[in-house]
MIDOSE-1310 file (N, C-alpha, C; in nm, 2 decimals, decimal comma, always signed):
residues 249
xxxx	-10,20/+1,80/+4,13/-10,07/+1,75/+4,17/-10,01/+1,85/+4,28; -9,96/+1,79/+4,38/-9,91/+1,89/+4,50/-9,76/+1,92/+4,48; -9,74/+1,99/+4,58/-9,60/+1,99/+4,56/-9,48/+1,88/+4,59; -9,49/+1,82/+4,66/-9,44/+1,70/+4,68/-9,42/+1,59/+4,55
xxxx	-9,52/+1,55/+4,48/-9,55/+1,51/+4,41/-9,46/+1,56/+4,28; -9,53/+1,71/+4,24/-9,40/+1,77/+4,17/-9,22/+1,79/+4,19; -9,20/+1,80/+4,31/-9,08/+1,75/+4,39/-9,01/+1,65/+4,34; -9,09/+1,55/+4,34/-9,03/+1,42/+4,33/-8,98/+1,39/+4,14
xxxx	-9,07/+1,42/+4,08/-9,07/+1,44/+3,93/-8,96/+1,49/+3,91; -8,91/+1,61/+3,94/-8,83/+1,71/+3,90/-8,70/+1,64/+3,95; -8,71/+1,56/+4,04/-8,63/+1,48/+4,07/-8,52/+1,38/+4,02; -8,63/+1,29/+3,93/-8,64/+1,20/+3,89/-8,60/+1,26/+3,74
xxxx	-8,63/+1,34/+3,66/-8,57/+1,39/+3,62/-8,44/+1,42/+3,58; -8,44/+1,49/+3,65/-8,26/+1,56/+3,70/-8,20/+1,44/+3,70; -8,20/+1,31/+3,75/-8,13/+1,21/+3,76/-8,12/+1,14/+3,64; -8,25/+1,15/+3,57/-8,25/+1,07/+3,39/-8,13/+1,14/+3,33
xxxx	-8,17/+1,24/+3,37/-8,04/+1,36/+3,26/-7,90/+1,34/+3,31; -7,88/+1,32/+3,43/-7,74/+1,30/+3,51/-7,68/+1,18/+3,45; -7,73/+1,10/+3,47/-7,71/+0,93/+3,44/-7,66/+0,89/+3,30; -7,70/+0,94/+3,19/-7,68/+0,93/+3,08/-7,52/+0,99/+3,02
xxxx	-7,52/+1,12/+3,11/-7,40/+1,18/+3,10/-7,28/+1,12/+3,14; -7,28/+1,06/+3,26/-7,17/+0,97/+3,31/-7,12/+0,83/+3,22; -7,27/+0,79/+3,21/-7,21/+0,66/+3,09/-7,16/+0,71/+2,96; -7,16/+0,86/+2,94/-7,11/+0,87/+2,79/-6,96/+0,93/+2,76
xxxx	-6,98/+0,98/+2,94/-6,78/+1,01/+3,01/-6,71/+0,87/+3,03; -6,78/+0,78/+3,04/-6,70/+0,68/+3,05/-6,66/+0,67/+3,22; -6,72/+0,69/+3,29/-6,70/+0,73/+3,46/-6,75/+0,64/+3,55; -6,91/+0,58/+3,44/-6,95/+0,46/+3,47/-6,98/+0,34/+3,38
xxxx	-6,88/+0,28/+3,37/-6,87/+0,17/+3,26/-6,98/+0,05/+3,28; -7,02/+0,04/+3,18/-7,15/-0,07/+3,20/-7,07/-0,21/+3,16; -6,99/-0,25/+3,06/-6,90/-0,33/+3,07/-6,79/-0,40/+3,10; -6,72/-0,46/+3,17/-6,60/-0,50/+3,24/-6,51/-0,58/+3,12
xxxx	-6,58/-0,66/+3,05/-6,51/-0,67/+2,93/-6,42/-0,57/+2,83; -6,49/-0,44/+2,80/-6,48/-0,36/+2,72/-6,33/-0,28/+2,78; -6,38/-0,29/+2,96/-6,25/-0,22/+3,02/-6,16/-0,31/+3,04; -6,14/-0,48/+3,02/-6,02/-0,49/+3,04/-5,94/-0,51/+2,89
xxxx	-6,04/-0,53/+2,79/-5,95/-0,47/+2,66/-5,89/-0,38/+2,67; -5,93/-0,24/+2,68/-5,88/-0,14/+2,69/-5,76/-0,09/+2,77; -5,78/-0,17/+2,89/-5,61/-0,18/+2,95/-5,55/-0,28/+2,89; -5,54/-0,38/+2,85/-5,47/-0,47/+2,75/-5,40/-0,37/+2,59
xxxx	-5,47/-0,30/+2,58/-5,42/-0,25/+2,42/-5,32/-0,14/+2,51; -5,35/-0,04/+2,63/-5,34/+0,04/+2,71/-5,16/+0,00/+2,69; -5,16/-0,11/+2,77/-5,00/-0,21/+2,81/-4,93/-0,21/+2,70; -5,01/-0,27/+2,59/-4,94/-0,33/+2,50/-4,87/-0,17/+2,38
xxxx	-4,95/-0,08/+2,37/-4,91/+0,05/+2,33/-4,78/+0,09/+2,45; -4,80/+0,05/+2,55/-4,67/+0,13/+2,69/-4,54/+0,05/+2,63; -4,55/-0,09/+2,58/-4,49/-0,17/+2,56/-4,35/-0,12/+2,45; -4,45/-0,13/+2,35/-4,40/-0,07/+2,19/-4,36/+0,05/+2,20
xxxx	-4,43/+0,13/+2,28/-4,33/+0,28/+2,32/-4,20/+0,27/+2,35; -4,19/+0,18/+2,47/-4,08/+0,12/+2,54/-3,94/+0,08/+2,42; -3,97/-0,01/+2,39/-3,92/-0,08/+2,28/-3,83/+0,00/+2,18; -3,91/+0,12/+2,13/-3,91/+0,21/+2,03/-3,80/+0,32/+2,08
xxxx	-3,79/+0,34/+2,24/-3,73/+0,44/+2,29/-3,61/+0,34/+2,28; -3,59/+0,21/+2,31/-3,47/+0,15/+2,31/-3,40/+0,14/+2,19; -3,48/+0,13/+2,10/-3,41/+0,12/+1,94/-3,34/+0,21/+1,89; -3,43/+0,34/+1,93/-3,34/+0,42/+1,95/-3,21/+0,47/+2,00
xxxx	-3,22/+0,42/+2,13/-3,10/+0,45/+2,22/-3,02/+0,40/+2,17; -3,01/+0,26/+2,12/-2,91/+0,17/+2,08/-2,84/+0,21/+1,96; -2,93/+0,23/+1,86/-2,89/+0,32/+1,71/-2,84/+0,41/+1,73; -2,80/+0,53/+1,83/-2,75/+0,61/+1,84/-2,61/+0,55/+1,93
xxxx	-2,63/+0,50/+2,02/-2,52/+0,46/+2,09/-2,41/+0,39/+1,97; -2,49/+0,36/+1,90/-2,36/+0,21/+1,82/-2,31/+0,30/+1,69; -2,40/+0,44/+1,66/-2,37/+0,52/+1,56/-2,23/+0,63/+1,65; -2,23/+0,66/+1,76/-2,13/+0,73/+1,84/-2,03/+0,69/+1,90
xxxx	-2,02/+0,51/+1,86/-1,90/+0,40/+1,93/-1,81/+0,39/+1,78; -1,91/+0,39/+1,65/-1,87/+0,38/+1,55/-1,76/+0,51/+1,54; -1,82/+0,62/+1,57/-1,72/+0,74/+1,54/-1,64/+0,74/+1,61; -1,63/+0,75/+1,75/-1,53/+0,69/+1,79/-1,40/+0,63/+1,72
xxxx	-1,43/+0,48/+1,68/-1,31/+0,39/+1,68/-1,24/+0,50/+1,52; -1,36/+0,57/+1,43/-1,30/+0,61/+1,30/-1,23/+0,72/+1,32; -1,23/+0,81/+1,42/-1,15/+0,89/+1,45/-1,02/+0,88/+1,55; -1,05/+0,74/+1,60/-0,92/+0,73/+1,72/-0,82/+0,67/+1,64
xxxx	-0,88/+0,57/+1,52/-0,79/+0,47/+1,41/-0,69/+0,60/+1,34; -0,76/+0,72/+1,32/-0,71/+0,85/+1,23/-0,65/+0,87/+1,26; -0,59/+0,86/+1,37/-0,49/+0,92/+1,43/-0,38/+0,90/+1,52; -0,40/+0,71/+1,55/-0,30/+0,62/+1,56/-0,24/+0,58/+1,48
xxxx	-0,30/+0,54/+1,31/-0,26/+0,51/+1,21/-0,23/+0,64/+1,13; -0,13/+0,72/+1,11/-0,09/+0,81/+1,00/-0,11/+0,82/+0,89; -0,12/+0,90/+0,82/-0,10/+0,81/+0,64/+0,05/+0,85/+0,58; +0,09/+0,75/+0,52/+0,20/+0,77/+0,50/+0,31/+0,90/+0,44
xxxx	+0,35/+0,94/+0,47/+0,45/+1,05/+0,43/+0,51/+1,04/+0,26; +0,44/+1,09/+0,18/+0,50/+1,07/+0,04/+0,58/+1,18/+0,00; +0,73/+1,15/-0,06/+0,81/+1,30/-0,08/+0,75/+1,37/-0,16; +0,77/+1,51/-0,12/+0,71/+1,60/-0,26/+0,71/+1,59/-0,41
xxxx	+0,66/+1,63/-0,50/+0,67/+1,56/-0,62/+0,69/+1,68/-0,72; +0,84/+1,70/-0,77/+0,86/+1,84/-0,84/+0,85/+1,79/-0,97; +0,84/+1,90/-1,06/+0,81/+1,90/-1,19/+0,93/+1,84/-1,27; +1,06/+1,97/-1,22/+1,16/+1,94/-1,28/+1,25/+1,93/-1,15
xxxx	+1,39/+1,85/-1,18/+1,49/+1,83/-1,07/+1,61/+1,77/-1,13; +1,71/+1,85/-1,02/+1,83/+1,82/-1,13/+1,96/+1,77/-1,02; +2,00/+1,66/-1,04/+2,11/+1,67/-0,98/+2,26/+1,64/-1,02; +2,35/+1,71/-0,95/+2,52/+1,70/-0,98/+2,60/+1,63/-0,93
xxxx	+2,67/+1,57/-1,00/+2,82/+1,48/-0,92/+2,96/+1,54/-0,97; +2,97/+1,61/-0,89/+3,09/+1,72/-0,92/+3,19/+1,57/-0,93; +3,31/+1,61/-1,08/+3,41/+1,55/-1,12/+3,37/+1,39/-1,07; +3,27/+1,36/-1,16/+3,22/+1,23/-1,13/+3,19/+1,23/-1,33
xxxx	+3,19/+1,08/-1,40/+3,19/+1,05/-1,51/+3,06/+0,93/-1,54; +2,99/+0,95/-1,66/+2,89/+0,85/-1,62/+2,94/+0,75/-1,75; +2,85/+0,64/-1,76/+2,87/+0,53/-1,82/+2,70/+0,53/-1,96; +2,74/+0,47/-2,07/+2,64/+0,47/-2,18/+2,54/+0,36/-2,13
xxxx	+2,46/+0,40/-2,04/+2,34/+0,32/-1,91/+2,25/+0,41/-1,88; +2,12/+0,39/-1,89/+2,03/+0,41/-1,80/+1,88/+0,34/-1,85; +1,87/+0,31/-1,69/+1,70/+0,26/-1,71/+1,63/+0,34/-1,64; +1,50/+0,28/-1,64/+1,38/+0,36/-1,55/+1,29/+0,26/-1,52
xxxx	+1,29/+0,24/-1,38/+1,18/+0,13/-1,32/+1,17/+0,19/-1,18; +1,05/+0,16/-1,15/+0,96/+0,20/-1,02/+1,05/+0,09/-0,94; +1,20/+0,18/-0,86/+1,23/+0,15/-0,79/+1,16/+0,15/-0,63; +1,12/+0,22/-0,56/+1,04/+0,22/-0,42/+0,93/+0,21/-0,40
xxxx	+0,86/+0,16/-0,53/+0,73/+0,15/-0,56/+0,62/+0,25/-0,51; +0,60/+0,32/-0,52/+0,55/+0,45/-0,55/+0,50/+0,49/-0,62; +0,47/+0,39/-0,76/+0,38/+0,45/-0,88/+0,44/+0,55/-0,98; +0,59/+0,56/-0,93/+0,69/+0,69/-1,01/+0,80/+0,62/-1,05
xxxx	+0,81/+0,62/-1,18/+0,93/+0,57/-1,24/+1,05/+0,65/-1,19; +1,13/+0,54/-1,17/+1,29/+0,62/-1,12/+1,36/+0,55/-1,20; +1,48/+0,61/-1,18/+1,63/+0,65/-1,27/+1,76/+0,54/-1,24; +1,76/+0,49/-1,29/+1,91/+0,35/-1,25/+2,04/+0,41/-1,32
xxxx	+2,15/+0,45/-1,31/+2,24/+0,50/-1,40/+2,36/+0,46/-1,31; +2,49/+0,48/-1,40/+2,63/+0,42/-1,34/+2,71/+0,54/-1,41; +2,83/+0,53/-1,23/+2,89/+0,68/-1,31/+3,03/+0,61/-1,20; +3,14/+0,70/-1,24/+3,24/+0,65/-1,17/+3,30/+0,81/-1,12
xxxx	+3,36/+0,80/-0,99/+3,40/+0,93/-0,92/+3,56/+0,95/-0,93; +3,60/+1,06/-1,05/+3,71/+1,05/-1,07/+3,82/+1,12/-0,97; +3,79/+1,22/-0,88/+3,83/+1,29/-0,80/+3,89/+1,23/-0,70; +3,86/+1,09/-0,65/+3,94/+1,03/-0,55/+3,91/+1,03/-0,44
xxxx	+3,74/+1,07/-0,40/+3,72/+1,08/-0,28/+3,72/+0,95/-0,20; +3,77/+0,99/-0,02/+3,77/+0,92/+0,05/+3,67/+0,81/+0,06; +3,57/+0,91/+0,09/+3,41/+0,82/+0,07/+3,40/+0,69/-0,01; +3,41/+0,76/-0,15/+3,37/+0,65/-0,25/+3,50/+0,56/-0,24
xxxx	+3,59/+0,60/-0,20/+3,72/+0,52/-0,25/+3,72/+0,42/-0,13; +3,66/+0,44/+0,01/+3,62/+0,38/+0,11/+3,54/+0,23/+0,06; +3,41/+0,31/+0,01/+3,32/+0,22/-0,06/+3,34/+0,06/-0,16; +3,46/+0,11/-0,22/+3,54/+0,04/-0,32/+3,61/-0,07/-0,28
xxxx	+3,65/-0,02/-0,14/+3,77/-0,10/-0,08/+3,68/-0,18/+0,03; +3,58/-0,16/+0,06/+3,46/-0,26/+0,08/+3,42/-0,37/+0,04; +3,42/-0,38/-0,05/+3,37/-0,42/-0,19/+3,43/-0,54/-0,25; +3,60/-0,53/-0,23/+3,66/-0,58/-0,27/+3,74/-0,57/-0,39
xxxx	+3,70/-0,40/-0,43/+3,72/-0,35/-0,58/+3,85/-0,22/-0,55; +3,90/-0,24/-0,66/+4,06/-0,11/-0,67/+3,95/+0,04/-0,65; +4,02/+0,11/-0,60/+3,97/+0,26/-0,63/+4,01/+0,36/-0,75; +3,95/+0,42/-0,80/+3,80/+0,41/-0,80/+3,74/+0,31/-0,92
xxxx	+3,59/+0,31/-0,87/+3,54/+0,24/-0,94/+3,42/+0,24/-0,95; +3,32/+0,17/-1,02/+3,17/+0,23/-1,12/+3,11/+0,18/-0,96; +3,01/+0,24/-1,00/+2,91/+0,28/-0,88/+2,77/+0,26/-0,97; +2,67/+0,21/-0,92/+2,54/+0,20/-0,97/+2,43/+0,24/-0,88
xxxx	+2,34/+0,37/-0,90/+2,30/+0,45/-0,87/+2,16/+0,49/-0,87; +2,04/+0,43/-0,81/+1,91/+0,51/-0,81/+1,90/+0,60/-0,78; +1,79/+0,69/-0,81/+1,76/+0,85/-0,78/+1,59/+0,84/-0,80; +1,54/+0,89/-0,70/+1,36/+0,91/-0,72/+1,36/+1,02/-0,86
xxxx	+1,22/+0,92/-0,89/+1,20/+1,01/-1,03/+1,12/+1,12/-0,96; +1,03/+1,14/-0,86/+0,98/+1,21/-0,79/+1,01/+1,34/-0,74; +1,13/+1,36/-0,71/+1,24/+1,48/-0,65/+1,39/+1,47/-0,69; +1,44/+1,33/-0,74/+1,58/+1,37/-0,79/+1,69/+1,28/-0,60
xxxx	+1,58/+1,27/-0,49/+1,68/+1,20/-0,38/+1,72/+1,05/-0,41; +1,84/+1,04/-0,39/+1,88/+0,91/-0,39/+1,87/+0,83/-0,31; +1,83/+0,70/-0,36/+1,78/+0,59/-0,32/+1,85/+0,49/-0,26; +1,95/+0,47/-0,34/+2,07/+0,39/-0,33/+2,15/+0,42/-0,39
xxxx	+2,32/+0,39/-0,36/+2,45/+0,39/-0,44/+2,51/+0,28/-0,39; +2,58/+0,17/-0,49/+2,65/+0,03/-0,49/+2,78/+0,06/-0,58; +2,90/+0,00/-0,47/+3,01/+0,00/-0,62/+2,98/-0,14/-0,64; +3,02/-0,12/-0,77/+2,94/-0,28/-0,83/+3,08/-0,34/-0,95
xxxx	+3,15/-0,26/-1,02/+3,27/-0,32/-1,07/+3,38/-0,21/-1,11; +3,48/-0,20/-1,13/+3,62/-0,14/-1,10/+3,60/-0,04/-1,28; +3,56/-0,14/-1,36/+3,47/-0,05/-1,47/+3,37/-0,12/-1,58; +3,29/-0,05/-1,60/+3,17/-0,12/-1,65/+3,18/-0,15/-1,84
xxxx	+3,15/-0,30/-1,82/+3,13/-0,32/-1,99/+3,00/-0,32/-2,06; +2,90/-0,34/-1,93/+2,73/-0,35/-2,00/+2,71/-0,40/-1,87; +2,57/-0,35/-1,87/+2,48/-0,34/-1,78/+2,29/-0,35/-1,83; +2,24/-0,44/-1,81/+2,11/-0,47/-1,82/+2,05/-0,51/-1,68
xxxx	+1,91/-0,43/-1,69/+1,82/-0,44/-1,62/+1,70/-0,48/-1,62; +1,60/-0,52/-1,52/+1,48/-0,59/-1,58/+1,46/-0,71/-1,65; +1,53/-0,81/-1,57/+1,57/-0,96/-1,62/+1,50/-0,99/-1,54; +1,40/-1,10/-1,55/+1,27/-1,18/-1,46/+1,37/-1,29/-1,40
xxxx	+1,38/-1,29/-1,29/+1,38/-1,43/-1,22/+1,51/-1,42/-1,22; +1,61/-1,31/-1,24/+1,79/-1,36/-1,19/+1,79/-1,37/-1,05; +1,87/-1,49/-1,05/+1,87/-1,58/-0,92/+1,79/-1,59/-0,86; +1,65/-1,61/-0,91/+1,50/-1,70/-0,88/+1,43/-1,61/-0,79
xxxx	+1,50/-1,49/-0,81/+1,36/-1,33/-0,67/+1,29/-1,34/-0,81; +1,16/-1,31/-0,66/+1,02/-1,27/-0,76/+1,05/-1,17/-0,87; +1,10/-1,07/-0,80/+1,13/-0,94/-0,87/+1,23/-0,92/-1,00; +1,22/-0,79/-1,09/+1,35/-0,89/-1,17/+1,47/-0,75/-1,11
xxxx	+1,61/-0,86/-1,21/+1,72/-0,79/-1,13/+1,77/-0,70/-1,24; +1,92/-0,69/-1,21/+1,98/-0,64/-1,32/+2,12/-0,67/-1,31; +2,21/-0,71/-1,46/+2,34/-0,81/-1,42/+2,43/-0,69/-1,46; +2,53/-0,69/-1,40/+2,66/-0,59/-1,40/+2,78/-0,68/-1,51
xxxx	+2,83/-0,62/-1,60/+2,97/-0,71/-1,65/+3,05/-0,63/-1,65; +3,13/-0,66/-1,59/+3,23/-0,53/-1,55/+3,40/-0,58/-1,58; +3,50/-0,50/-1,58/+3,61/-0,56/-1,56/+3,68/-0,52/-1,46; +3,80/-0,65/-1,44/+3,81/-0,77/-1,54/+3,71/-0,85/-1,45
xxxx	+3,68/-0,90/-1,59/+3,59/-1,04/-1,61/+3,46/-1,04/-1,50; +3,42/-0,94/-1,44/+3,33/-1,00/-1,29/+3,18/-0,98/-1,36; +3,11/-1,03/-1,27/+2,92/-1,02/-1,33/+2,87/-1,04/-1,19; +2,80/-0,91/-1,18/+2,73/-0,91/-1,07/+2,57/-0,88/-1,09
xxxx	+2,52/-0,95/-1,01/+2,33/-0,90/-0,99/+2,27/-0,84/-0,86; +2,22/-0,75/-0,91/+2,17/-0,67/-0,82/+2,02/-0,65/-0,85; +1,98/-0,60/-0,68/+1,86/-0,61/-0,67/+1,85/-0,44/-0,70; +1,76/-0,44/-0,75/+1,73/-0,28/-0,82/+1,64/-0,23/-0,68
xxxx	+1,56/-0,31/-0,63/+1,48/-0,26/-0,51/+1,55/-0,17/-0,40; +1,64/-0,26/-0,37/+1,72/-0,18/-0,29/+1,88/-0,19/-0,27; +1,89/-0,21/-0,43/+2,07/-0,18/-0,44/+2,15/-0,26/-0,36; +2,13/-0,39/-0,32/+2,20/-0,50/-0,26/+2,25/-0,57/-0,39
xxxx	+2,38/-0,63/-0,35/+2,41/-0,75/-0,45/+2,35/-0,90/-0,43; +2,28/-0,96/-0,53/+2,22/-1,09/-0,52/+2,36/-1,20/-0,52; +2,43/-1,18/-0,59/+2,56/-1,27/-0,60/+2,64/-1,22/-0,71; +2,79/-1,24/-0,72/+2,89/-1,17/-0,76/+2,97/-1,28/-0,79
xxxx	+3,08/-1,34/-0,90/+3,13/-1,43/-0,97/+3,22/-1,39/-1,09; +3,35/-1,45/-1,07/+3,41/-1,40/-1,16/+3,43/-1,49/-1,26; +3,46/-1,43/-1,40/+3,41/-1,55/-1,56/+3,54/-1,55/-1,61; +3,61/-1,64/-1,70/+3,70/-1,61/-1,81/+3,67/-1,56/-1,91
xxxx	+3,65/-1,44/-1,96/+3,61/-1,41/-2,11/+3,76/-1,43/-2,21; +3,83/-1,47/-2,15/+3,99/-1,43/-2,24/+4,10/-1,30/-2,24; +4,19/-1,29/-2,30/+4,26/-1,15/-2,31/+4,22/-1,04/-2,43; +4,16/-0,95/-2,38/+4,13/-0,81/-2,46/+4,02/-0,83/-2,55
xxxx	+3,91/-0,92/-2,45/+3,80/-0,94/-2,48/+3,70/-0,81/-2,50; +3,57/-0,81/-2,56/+3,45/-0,72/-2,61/+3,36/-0,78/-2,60; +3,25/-0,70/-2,48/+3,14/-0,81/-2,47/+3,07/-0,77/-2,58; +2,96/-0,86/-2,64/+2,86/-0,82/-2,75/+2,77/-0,83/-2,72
xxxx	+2,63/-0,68/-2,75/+2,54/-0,72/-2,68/+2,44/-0,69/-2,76; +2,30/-0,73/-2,71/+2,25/-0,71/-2,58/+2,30/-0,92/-2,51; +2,27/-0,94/-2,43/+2,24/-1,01/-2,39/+2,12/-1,11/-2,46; +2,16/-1,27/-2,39/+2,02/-1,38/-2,50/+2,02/-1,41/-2,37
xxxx	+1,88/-1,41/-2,38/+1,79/-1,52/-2,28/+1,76/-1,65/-2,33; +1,81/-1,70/-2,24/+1,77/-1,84/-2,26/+1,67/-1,94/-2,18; +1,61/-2,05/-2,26/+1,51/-2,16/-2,19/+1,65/-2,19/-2,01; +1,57/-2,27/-1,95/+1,61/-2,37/-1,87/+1,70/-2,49/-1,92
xxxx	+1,85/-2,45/-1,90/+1,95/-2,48/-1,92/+1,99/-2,61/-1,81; +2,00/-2,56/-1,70/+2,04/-2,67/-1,59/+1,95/-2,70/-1,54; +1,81/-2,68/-1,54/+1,71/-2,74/-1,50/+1,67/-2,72/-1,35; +1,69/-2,58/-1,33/+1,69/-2,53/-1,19/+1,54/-2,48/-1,19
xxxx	+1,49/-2,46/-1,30/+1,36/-2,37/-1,32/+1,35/-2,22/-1,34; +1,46/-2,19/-1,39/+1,47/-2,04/-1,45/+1,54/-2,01/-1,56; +1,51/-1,91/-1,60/+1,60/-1,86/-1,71/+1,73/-1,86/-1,76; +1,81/-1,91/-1,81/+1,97/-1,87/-1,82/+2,01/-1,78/-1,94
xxxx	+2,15/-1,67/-1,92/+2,17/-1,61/-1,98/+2,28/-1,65/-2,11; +2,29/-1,65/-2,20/+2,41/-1,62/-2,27/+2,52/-1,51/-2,24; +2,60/-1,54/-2,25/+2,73/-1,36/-2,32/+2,79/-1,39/-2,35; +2,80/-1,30/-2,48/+2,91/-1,36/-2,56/+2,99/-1,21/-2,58
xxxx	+3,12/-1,31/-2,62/+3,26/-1,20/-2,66/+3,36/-1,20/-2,72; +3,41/-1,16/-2,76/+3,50/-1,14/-2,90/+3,65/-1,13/-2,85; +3,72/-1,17/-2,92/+3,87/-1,15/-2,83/+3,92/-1,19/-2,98; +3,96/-1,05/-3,04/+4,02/-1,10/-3,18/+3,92/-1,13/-3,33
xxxx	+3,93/-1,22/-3,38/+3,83/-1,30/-3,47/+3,78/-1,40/-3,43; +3,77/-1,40/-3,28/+3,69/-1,53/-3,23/+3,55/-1,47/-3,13; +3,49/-1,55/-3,16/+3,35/-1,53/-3,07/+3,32/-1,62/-2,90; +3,32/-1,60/-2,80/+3,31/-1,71/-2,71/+3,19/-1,69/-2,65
xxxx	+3,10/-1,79/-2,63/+2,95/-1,78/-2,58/+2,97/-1,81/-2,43; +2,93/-1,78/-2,30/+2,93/-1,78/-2,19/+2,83/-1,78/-2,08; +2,78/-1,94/-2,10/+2,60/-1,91/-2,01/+2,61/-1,92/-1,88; +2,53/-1,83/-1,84/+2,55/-1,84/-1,69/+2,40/-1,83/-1,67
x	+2,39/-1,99/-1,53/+2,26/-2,01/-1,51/+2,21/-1,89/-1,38
């Protein structure tokens, strides 16, 4: 064998060895099939990547629009201011007299029972005596009076009659409010209802009970009397050895 000969072998060779290597890099694909799979999965993987970076963006964007609105609401909308809430509290009505009354109902609704009481101001102030002659009542005269059970501030003050013979509160349906009221009998002769909420009078009417009448109480409830769809009251009163019943619808 000459050299030439061997030349060419060694040749031939070296190329068997070469050739093999390339198809196993993948550099020379023997398939056209195989390569357009491979860019098809290639795309479809770019695809889902794609997709996945957006789901994200979005979940985050809608998670930081969210906090947003919950912090900007914080602090357009306040929460509301509740008075401080003492243990004990005490308040005075200098040369002021009270009346054998008191209830306790969640006047401002609050969840705190408050204080309804009637007192008359014997001193003669302008103020009250002002109040009176408002009213249409002599001076001075009974006054009916909320106070927060919360701190002792007052809620409301109404003069309500010139002097009080009984007073009940927490009657359902006087003069057909949701709410219930509470009737004033005062003298002479008047009956007033008031709204305990906020110390307004519902209506005011004056009764004959007689001369040097006594109301007797408590008060009777009664069915539907006139057929208006509420409750009616009895009161009754004494004038001597006589009894006189007095319903008022």
């Amino acid at each position: 064998m000459n050299a030439e000969e061997w030349s060419g072998m060694d040749n031939k060779e070296l190329e068997a060895e070469i050739h093999p290597l390339k198809r196993e890099d993948g550099n020379a694909p023997d398939n056209p099939e195989n390569c357009t799979e491979k860019e098809g999965a290639c795309r479809n993987g770019t695809r889902l990547s794609q997709l996945s970076r957006w789901r994200t963006a979005a979940f985050f964007l809608s998670l930081f629009l969210c906090l947003i609105v919950v912090f900007a609401f914080s602090f357009i909308i306040p929460c509301p201011v509740r008075p401080v809430s003492q243990r004990t509290w005490d308040r005075k009505y200098s040369s002021a007299v009270t009346y054998k009354f008191l209830a306790v109902e969640d006047v401002n609704e609050d969840k705190v029972q408050d204080v309804i009481f009637v007192f008359k101001d014997t001193n003669g102030s302008s103020a009250f005596n002002g109040s009176c002659s408002d009213e249409g009542l002599s001076a001075p005269c009974a006054f009916v009076a909320a106070v927060s059970g919360t701190n002792g501030s007052t809620l409301w003050e109404r003069p309500a009659t010139e002097d009080l013979l009984w007073m009940e509160c927490a009657i359902e349906k006087l003069d057909g409010a949701e709410s219930p009221g509470c009737l004033v009998i005062g003298n002479p002769e008047l009956l007033t209802a008031i709204d305990p909420r906020s110390g307004k009078v519902r209506w005011r009417q004056f009764n004959n009970f007689g001369a040097n009448y006594t109301v007797v109480t408590p008060l009777l409830k009664m069915p539907d009397v006139d057929g208006d769809g509420f409750q009616d009251l009895m009161i009754f009163a004494t004038a001597g050895d006589e009894v006189h019943g007095h319903c008022e619808p």
